[in-house]
C-alpha positions in Angstrom: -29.4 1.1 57.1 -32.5 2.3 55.6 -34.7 1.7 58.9 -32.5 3.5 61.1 -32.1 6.2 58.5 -35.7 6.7 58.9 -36.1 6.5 62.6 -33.1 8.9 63.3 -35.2 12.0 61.1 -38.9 11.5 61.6 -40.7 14.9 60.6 -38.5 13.9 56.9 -42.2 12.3 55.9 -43.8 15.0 57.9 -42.7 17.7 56.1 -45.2 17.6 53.1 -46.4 15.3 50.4 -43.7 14.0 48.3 -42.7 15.0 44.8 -40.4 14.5 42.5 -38.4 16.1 40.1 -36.1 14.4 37.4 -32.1 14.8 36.9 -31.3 17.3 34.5 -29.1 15.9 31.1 -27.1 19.2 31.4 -27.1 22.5 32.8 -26.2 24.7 29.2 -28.6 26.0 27.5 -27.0 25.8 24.2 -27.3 21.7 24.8 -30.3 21.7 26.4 -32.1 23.2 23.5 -29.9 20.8 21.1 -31.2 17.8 23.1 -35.0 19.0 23.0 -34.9 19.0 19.1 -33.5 16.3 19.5 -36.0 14.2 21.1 -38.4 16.2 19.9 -37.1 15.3 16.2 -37.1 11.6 17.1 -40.7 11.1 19.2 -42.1 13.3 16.0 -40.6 10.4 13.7 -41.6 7.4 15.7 -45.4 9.3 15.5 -45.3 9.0 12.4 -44.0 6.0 11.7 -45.8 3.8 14.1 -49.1 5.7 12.4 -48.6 5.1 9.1 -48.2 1.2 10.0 -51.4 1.1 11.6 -53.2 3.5 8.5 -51.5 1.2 6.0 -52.7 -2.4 7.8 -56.3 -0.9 8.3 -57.1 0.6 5.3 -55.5 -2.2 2.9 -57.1 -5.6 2.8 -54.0 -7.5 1.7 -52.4 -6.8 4.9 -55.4 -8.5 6.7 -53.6 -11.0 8.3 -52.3 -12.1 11.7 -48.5 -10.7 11.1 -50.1 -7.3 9.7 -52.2 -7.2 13.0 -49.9 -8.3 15.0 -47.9 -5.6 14.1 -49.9 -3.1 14.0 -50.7 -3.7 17.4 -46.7 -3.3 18.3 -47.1 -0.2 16.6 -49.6 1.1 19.2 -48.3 0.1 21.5 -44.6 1.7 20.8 -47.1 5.5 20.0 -48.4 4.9 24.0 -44.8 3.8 25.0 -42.9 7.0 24.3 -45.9 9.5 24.3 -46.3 8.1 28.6 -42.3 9.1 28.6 -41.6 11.8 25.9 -43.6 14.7 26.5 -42.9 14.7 30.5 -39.5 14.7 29.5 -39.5 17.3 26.9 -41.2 19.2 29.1 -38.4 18.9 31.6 -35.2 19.9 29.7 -36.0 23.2 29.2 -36.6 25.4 31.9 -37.6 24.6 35.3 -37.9 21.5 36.2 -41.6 20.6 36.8 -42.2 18.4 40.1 -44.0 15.5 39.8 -46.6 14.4 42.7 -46.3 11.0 43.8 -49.8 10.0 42.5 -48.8 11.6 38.9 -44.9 9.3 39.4 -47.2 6.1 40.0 -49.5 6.8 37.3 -46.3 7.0 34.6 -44.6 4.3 36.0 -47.7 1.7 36.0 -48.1 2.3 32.6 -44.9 2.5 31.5 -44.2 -1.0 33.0 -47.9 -2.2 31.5 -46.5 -1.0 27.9 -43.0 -1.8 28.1 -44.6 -5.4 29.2 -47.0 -6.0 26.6 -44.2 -4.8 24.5 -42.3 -7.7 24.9 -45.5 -10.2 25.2 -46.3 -9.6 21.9 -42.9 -9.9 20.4 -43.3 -13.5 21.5 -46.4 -14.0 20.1 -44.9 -12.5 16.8 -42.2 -15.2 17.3 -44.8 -17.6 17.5 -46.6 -16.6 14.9 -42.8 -16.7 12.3 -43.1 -20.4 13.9 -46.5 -21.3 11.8 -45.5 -19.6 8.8 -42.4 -21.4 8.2 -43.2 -24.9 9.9 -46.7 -24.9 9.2 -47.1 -23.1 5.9 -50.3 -24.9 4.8 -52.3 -24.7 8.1 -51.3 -21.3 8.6 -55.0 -19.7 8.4 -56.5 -22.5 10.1 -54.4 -22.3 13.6 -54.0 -18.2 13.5 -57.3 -17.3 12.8 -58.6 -14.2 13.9 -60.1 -15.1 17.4 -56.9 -16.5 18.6 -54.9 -13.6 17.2 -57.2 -11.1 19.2 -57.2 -13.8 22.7 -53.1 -13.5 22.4 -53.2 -9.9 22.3 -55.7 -9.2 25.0 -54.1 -12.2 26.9 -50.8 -10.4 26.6 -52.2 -7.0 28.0 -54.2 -8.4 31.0 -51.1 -10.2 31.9 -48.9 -7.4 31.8 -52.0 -5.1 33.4 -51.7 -7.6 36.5 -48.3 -7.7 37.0 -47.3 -3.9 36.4 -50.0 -3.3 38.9 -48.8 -5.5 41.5 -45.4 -3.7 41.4 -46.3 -0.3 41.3 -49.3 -0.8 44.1 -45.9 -2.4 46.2 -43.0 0.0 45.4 -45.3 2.8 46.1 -46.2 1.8 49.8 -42.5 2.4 50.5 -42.0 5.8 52.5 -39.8 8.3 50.5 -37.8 10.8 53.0 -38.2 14.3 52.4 -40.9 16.5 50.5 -39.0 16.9 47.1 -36.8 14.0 45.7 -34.1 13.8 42.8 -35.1 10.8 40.3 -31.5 10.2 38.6 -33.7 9.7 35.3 -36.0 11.0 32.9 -38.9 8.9 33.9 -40.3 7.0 36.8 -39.1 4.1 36.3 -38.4 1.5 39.3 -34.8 1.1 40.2 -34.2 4.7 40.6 -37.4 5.0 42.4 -36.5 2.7 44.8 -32.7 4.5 45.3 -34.8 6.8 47.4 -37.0 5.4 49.5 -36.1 4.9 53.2 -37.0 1.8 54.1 -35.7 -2.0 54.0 -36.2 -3.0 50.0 -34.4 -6.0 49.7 -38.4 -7.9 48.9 -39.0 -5.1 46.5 -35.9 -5.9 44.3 -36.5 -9.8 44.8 -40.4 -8.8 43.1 -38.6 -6.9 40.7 -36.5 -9.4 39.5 -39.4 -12.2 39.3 -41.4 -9.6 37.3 -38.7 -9.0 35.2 -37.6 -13.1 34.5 -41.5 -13.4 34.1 -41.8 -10.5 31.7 -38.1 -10.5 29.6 -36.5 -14.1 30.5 -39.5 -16.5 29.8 -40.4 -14.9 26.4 -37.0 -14.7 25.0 -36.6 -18.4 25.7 -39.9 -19.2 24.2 -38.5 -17.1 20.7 -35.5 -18.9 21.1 -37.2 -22.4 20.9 -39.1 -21.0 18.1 -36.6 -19.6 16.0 -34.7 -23.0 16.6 -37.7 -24.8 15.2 -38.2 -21.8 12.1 -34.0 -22.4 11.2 -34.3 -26.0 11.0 -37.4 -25.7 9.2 -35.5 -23.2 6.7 -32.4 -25.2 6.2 -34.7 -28.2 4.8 -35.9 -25.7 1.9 -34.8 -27.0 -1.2 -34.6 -24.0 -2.9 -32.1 -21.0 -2.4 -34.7 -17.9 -2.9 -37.3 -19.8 -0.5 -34.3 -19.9 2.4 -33.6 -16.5 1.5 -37.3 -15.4 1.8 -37.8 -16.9 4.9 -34.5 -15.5 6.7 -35.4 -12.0 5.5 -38.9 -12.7 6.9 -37.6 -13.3 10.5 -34.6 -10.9 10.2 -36.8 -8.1 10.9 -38.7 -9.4 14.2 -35.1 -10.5 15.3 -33.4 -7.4 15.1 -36.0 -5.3 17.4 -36.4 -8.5 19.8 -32.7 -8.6 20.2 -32.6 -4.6 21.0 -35.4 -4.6 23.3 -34.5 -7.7 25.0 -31.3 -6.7 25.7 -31.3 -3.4 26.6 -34.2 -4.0 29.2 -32.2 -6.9 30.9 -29.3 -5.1 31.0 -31.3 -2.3 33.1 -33.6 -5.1 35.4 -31.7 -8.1 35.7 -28.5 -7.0 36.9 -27.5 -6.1 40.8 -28.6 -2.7 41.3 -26.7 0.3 42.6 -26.0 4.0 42.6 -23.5 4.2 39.7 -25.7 1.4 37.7 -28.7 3.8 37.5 -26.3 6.2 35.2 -26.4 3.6 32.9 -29.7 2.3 33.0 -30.5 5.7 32.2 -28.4 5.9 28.7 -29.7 2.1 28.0 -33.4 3.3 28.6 -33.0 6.0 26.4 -32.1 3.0 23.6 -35.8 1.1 24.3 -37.4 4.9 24.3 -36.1 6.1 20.8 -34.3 3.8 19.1 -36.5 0.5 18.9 -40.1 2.4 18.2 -37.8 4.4 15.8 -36.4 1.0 14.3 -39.9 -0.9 14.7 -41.2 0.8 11.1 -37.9 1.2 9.2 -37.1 -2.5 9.5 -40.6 -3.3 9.3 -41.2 -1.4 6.0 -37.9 -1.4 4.6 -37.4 -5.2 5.2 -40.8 -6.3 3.9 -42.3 -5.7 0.7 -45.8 -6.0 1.4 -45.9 -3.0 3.4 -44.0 -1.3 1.3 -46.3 -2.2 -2.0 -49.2 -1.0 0.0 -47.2 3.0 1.0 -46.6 3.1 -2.2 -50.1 2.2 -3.6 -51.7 4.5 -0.8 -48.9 7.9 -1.6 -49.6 6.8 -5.6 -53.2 7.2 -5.0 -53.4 10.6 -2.8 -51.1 11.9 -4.9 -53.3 11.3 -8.5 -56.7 12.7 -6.7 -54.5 15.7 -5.3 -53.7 16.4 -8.9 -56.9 15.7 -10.6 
């Protein structure tokens, strides 16, 4: 269908280099200004959030340690996340819509995918990391010491580098009929990317769906077989405060895998079509707000570490503001 689409109008990739613009939430003012505060609102919060992590773990040595950089890390990560997405889009919902070249489409997409991909990495290695705590309390420092904790990290971003290159470099060698073309989203993302090229991409989806077993199925199994280890290491704790620590330790990093696990495989690892990209663009919109939104709330809210050290750090400011 696609090849013979192509070869019956041949001056459509003649007619200019491509761009694209991105489908419009709505067409009333009154709700598109509603949905720019929105956003707006929420990208504002996740800043600052996802900062004051990072401020609190650097600047406090009693959150030295592999969880506290860990996290921090996930907190960067989430800031780069939206702010590749956020401001394009904010950008887009009021007024006229802004076309995007197709260098500027690949260029958001690869790191979007690089992100989004050492996202989930190094929710794993947080997994793994739950695993020594509770299973190997009194060798904890000696197994995540800091030169492993930095090789996990960097191992997790060179693999989601490779791998969110090799897509992107392959989904944009596709021809794209026309000079301006309609992304049904609010980002260049890859299924509704490839809704609109003209050409055969049955290989493209089956890469698609190996990148996305490598990047979301593989991980969540290995957290599962950790978390499996970490409850029957729990329910062998004697005491009921210790089982209740350690639940309330994992709670948090369970909550935000189970969000950003599931909303990303309900948008990659399902059979793509036309009326599935409407969703996938309300279930994108879930690991672009609501999980770097949730990332410090349950984080801080659920741990009282952090917590101690905000209210050390705000205590502080606040007694050399008055002096």
């Amino acid at each position: 269908y696609f090849t013979s689409k192509s070869a019956r109008n041949p001056v459509l990739n003649q007619s200019g280099p491509t761009e694209f613009v991105f489908r419009v939430f709505t067409t009333v003012p009154e709700f598109q200004v509603l949905l720019f505060l929105l956003f707006l609102f929420l990208y504002l919060m996740i800043l600052c959030g996802n900062t004051a992590i990072i401020w609190v773990v650097c600047t406090h040595t009693s959150l030295r340690t592999a969880m506290y950089f860990f996290l921090s890390n996930l907190s960067f990560i989430e800031i780069s996340y939206t702010t590749v997405v956020v401001p394009l889009m904010l950008s887009n919902i009021l007024g006229a819509r802004k076309p995007v070249p197709l260098a500027g489409c690949g260029a958001q997409m690869f790191f979007f995918l690089t992100l989004g991909a050492a996202d989930c990495f190094l929710l794993a290695i947080m997994a793994y990391d739950r695993y020594v705590t509770i299973c190997h309390p009194l060798h904890y420092t000696l197994i995540m010491t800091q030169k492993l904790c930095v090789q996990m990290v960097a191992s997790a971003l060179g693999l989601a580098l490779f791998l969110s290159l090799q897509l992107t470099s392959l989904i944009f060698t596709l021809p794209f009929c026309g000079h301006h073309q309609e992304i049904n989203h609010f980002l260049c993302d890859v299924p509704p990317v490839l809704q609109l090229a003209c050409a055969d991409i049955h290989v493209h989806q089956a890469v698609l769906y190996v990148v996305s077993i490598l990047v979301l199925t593989v991980p969540f199994l290995l957290i599962c077989v950790s978390y499996v280890f970490i409850t029957s290491a729990i329910l062998r704790i004697p005491s009921a405060e210790g089982r209740r620590w350690a639940f309330s330790t994992c709670s948090s990093h369970l909550t935000v895998v189970l969000l950003q696990y599931g909303f990303c495989a309900l948008v990659y690892l399902h059979p793509q079509s036309h009326s599935s990209v409407d969703e996938d663009r309300q279930f994108a919109l879930v690991y672009t707000f609501v999980t770097p939104l949730l990332n410090p709330l349950i984080y801080t809210l659920r741990n009282k570490d952090v917590k101690g050290a905000l209210k050390k750090a705000i205590g502080i400011k606040g007694t050399v503001e008055t002096l």
